[in-house]
The first five atom37 places (N, CA, C, CB, O) and aatype in JSON, in Angstrom:
{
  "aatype": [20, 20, 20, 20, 20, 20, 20, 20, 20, 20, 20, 20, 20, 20, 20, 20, 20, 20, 20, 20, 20, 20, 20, 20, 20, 20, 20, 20, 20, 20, 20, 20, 20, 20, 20, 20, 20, 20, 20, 20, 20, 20, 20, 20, 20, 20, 20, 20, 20, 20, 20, 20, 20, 20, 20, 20, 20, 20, 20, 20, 20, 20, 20, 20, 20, 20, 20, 20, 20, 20, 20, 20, 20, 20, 20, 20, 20, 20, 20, 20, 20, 20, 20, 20, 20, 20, 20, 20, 20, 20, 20, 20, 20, 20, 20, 20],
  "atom_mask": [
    [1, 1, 1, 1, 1],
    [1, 1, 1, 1, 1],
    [1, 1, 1, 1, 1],
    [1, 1, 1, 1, 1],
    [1, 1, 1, 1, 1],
    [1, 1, 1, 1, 1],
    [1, 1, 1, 1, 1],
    [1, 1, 1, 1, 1],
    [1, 1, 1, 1, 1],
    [1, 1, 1, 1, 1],
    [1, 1, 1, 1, 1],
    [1, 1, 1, 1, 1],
    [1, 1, 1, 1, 1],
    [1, 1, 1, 1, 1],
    [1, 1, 1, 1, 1],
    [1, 1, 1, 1, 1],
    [1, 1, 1, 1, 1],
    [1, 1, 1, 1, 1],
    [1, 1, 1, 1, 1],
    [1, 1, 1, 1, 1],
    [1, 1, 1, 1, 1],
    [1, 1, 1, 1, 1],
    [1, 1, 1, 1, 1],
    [1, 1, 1, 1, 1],
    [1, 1, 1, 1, 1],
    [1, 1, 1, 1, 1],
    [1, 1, 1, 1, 1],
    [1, 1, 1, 1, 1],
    [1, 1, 1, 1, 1],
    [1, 1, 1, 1, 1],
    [1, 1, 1, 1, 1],
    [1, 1, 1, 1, 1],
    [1, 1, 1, 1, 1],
    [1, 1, 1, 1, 1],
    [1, 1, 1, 1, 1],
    [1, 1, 1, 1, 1],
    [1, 1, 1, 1, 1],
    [1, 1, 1, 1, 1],
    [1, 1, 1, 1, 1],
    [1, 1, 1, 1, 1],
    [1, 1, 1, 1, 1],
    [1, 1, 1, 1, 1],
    [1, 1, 1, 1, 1],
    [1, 1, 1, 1, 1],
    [1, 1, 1, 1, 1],
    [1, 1, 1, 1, 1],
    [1, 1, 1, 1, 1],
    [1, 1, 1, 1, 1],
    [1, 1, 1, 1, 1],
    [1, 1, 1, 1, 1],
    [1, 1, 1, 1, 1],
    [1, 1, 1, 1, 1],
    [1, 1, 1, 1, 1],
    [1, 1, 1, 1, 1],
    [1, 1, 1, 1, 1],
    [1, 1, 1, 1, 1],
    [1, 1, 1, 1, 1],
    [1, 1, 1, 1, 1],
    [1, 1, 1, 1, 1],
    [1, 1, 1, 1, 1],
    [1, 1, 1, 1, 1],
    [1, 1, 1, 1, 1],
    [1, 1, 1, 1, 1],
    [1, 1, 1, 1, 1],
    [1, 1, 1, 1, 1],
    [1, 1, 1, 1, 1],
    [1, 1, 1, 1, 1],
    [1, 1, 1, 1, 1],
    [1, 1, 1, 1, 1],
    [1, 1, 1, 1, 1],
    [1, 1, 1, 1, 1],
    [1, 1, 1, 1, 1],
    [1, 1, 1, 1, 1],
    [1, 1, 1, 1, 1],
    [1, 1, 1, 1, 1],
    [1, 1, 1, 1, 1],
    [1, 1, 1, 1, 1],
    [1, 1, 1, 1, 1],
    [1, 1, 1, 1, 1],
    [1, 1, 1, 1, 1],
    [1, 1, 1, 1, 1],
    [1, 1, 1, 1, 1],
    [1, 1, 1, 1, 1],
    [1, 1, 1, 1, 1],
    [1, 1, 1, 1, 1],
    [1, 1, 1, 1, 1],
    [1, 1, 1, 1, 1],
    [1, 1, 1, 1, 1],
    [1, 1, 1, 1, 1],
    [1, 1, 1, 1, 1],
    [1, 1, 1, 1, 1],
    [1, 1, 1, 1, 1],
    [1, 1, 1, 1, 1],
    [1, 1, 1, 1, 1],
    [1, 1, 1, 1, 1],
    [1, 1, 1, 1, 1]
  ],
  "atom_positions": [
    [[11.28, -10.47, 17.7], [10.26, -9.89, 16.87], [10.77, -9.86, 15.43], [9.87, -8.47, 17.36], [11.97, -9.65, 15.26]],
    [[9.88, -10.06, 14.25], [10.24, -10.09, 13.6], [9.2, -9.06, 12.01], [10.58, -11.4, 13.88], [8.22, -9.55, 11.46]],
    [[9.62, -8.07, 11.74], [9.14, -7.1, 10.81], [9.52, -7.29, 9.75], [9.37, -5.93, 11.02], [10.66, -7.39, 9.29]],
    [[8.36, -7.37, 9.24], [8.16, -8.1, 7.48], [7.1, -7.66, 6.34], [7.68, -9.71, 7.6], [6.01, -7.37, 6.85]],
    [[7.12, -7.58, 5.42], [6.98, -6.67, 3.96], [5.34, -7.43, 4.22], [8.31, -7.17, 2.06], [5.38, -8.6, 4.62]],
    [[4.35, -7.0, 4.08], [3.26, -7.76, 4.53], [2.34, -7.61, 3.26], [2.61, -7.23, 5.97], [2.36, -6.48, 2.77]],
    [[1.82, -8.21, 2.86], [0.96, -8.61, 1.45], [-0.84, -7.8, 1.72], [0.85, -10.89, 1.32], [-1.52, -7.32, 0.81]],
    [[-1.34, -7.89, 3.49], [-2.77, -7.6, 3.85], [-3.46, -8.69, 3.12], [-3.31, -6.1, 3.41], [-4.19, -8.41, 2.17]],
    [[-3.31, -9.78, 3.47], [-3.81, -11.04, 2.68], [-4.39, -11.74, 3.85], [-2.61, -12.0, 1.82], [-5.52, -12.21, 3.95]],
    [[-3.33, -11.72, 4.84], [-3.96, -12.53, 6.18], [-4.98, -11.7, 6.69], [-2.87, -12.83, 7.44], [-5.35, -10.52, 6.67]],
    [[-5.44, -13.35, 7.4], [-6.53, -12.74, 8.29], [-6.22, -11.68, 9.34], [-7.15, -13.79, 9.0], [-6.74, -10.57, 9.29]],
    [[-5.4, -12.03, 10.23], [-4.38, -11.15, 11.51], [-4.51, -9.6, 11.41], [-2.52, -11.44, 11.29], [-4.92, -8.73, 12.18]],
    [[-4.01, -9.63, 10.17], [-4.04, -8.08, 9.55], [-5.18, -7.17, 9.22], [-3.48, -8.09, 8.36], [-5.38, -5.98, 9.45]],
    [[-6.21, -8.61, 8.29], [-7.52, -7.73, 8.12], [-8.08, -7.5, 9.47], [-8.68, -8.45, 7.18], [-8.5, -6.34, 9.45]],
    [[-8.27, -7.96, 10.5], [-8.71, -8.02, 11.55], [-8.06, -6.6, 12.34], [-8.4, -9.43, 12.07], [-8.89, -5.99, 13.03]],
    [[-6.64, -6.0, 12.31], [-6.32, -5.29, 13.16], [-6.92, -3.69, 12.34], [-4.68, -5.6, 13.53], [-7.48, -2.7, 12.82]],
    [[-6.42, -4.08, 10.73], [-7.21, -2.95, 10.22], [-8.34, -2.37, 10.32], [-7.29, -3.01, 9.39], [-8.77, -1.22, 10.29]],
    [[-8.86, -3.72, 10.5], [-11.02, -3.33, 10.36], [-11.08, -2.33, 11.91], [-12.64, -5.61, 10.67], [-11.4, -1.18, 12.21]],
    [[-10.6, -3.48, 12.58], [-10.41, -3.24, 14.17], [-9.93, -1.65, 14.39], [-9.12, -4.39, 14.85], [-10.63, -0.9, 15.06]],
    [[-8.57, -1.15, 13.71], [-8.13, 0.32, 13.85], [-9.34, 1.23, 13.12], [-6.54, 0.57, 13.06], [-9.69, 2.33, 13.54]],
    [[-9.78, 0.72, 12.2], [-10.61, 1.8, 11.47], [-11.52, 2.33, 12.0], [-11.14, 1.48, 10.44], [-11.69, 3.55, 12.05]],
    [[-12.48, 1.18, 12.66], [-13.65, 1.28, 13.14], [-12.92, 2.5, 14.48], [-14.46, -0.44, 13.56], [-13.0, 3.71, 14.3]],
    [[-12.41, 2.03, 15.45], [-11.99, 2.85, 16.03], [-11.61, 4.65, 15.7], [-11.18, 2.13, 16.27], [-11.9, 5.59, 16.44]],
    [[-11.2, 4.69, 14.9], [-10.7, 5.86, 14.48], [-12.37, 6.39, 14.01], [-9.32, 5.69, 13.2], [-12.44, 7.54, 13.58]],
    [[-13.32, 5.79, 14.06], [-14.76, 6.35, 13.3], [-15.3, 6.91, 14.72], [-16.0, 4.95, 12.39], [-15.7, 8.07, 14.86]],
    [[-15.27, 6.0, 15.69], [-15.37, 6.17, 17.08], [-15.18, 7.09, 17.71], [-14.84, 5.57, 17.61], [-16.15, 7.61, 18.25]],
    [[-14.16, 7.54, 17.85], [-13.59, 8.46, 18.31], [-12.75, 9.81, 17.65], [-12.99, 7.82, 18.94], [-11.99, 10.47, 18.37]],
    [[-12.91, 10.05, 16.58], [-12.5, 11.11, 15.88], [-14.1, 11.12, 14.67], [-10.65, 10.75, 15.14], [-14.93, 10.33, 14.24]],
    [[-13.66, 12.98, 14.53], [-15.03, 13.16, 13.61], [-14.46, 12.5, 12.14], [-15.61, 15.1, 13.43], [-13.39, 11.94, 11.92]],
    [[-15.44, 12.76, 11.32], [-15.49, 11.97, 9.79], [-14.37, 12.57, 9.3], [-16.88, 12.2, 8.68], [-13.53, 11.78, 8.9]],
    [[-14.17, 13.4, 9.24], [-13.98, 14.92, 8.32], [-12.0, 14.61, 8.75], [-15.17, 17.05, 9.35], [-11.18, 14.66, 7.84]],
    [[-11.63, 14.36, 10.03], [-10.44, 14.06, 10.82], [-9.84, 12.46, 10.4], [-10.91, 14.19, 12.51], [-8.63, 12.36, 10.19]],
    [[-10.5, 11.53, 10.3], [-10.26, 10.5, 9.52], [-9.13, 9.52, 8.83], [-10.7, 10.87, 8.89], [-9.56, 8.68, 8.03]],
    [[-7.96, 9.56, 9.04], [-7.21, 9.99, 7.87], [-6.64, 7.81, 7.26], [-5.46, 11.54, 8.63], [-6.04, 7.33, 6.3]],
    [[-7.33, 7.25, 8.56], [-6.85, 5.61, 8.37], [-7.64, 5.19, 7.01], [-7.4, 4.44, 9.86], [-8.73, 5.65, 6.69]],
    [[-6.87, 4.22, 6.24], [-7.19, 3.65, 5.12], [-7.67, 2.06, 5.28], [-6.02, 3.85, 4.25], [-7.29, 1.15, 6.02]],
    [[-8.55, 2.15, 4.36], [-8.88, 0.81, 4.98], [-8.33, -0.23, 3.82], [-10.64, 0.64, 5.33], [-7.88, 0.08, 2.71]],
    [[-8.45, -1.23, 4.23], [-7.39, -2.32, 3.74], [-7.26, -2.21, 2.11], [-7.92, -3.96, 4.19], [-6.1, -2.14, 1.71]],
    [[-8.53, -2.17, 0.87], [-8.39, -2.24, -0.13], [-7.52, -0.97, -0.52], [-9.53, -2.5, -0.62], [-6.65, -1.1, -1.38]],
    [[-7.7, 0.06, -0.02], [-6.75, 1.07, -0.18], [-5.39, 1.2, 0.18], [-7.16, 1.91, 0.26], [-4.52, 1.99, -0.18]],
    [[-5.38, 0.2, 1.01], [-3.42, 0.04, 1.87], [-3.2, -0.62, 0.7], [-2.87, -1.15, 3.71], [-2.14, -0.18, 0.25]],
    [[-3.83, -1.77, -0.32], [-3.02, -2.67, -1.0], [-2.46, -1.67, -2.61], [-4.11, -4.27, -1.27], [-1.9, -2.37, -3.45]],
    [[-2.59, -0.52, -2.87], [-2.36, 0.15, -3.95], [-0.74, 0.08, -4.32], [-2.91, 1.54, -3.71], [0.02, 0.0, -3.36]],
    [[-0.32, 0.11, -5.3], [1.19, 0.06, -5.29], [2.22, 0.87, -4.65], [1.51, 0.17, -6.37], [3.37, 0.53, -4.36]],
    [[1.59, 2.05, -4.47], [2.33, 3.28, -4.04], [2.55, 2.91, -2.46], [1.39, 4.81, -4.33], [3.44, 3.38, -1.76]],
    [[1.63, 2.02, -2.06], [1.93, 1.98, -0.7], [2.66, 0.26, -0.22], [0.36, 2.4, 0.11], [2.18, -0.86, -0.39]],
    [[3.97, 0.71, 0.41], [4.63, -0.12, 1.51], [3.92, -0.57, 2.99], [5.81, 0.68, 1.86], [3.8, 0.21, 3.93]],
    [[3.49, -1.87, 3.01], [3.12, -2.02, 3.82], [4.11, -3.23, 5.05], [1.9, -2.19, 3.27], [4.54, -4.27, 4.55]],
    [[4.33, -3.01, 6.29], [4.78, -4.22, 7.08], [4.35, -3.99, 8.19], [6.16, -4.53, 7.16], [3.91, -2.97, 8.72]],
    [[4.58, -5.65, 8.76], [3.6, -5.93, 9.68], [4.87, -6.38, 10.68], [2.28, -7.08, 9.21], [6.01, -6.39, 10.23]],
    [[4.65, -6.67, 11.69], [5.35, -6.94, 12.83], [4.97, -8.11, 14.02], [5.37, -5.72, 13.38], [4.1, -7.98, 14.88]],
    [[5.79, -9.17, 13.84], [5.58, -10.16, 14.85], [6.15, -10.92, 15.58], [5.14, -10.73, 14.61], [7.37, -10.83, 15.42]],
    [[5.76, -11.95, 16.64], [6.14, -12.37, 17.94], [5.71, -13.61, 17.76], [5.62, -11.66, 19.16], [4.65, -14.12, 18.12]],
    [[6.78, -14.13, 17.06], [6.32, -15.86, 17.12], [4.81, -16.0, 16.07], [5.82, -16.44, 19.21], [5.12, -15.58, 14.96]],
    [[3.76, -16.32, 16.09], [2.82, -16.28, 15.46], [2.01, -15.17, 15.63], [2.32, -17.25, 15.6], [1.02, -15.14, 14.9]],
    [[2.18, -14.14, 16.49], [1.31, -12.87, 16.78], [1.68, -11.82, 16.32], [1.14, -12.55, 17.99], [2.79, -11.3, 16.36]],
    [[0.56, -11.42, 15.78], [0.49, -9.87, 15.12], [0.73, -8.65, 16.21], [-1.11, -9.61, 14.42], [-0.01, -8.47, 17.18]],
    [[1.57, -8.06, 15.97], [2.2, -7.19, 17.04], [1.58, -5.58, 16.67], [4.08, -7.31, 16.95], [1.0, -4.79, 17.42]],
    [[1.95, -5.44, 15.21], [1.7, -4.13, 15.09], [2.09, -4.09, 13.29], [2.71, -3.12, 16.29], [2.41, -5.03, 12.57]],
    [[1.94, -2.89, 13.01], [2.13, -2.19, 11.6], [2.01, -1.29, 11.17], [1.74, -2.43, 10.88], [1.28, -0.48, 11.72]],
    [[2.68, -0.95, 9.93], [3.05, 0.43, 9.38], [3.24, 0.47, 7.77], [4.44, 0.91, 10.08], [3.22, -0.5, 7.02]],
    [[3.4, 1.65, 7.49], [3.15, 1.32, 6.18], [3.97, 3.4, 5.57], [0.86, 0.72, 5.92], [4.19, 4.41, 6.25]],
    [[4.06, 3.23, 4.7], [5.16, 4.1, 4.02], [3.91, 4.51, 2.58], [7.01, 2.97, 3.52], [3.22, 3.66, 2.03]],
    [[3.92, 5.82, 2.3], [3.17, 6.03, 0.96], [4.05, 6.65, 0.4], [1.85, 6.74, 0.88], [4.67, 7.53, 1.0]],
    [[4.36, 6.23, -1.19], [5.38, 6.83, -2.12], [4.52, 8.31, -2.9], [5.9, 5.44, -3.39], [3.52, 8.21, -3.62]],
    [[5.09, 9.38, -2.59], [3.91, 10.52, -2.76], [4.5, 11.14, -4.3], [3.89, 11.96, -1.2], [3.79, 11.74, -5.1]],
    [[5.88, 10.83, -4.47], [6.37, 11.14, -6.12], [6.81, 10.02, -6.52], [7.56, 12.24, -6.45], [7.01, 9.08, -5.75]],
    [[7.12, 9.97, -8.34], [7.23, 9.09, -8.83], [8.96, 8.94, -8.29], [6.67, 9.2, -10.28], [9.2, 7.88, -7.71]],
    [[10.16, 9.93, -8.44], [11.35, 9.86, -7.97], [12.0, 10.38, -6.93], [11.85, 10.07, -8.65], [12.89, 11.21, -6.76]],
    [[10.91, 9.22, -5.88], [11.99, 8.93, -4.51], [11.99, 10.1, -3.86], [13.64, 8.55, -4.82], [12.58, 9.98, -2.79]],
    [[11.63, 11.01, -4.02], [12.22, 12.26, -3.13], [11.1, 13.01, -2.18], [12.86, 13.46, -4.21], [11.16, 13.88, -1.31]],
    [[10.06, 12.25, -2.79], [8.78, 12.7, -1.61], [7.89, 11.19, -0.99], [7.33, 13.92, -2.62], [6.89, 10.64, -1.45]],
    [[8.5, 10.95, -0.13], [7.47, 9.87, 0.92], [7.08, 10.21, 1.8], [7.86, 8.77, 1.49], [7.84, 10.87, 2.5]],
    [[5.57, 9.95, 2.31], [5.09, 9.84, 3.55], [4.72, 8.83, 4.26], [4.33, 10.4, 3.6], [4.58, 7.74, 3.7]],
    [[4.52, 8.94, 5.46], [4.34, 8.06, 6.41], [2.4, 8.09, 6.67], [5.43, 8.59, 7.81], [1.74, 8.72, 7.5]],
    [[1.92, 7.07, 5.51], [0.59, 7.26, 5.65], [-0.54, 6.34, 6.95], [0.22, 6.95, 4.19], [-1.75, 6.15, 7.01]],
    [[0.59, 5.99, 7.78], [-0.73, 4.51, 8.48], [0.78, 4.24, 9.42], [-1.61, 2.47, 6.86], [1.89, 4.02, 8.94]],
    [[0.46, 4.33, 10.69], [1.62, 3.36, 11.79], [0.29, 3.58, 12.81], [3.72, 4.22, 12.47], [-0.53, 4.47, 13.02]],
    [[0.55, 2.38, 13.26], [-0.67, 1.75, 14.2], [0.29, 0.82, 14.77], [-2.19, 0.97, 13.41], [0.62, -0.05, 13.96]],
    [[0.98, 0.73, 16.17], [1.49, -0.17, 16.84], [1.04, -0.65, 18.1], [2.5, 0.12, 16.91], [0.24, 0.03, 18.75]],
    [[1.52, -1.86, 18.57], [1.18, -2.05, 19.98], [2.58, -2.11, 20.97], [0.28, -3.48, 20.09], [3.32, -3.09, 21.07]],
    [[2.74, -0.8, 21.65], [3.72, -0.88, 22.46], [4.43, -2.31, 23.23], [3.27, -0.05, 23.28], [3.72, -3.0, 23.96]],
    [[5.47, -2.56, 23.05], [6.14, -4.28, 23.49], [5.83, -4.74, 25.12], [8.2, -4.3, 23.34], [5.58, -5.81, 25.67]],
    [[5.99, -3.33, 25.59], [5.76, -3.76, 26.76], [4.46, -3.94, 26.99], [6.27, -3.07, 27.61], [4.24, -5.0, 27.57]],
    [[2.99, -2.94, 26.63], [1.96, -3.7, 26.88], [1.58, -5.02, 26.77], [1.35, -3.31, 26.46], [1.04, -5.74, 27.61]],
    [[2.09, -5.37, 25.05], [2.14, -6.91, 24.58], [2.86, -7.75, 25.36], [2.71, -7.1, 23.26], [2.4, -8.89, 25.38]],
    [[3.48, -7.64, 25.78], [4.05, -8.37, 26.7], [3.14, -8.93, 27.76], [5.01, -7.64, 27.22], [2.72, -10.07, 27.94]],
    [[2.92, -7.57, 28.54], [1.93, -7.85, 29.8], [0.72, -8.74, 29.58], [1.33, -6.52, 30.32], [0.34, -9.62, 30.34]],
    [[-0.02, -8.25, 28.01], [-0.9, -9.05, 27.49], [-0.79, -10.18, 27.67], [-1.04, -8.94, 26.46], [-1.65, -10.73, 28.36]],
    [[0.11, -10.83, 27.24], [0.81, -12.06, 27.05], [0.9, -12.87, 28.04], [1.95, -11.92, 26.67], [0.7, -14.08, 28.0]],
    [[1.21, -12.18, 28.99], [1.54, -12.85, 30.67], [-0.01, -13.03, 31.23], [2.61, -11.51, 31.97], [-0.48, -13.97, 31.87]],
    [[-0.66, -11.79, 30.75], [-1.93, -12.2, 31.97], [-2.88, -13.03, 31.01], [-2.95, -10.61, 32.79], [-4.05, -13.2, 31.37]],
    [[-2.46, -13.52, 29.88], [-3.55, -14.69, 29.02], [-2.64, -16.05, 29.24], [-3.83, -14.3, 26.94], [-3.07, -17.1, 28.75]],
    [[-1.56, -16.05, 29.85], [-1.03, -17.43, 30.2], [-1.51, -17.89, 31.62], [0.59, -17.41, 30.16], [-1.69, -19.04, 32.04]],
    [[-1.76, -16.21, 32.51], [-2.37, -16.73, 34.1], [-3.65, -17.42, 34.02], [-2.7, -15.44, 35.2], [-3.99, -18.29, 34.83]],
    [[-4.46, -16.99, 32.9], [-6.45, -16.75, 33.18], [-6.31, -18.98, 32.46], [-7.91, -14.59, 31.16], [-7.33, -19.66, 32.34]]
  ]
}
């Protein structure tokens, strides 16, 4: 696997974002909310990386810089896909 500084340029990415957001509308009220959607992940303050398996988008996370010196960051956005599910994924789209 390989975790890398990610731009949100690819498609892969817009796709898992749109994909997490909508979800999070789904199933949590408005007001509870707290996922950003892509034009807002790309702001400077925020670190974004993505995580992958050969050509597949695995998962991602992302870091928000909350002061200008270093001493306050949060963790604004981690959305992953556990390895071992992906995995299993993986196996039962090589059986079908």
């Amino acid at each position: 696997m390989i975790i890398k500084m990610d731009d949100l340029r690819g498609s892969e990415i817009a796709a898992l974002l749109d994909e997490h957001l909508q979800n999070m509308y789904l199933i949590t009220p408005p007001e509870s909310v707290h996922a950003l959607d892509i034009e807002a992940s790309r702001k400077p303050e925020i670190t974004f990386w993505s995580a992958w398996e050969d050509t597949d988008l695995c998962g991602c996370g992302a870091l928000k810089q909350l002061s200008s010196d270093n001493s306050n960051t949060n963790i604004s956005m981690i959305f992953e896909l556990d390895w071992n599910i992906y995995r299993q994924i993986k196996k039962t789209e090589q059986q079908v």
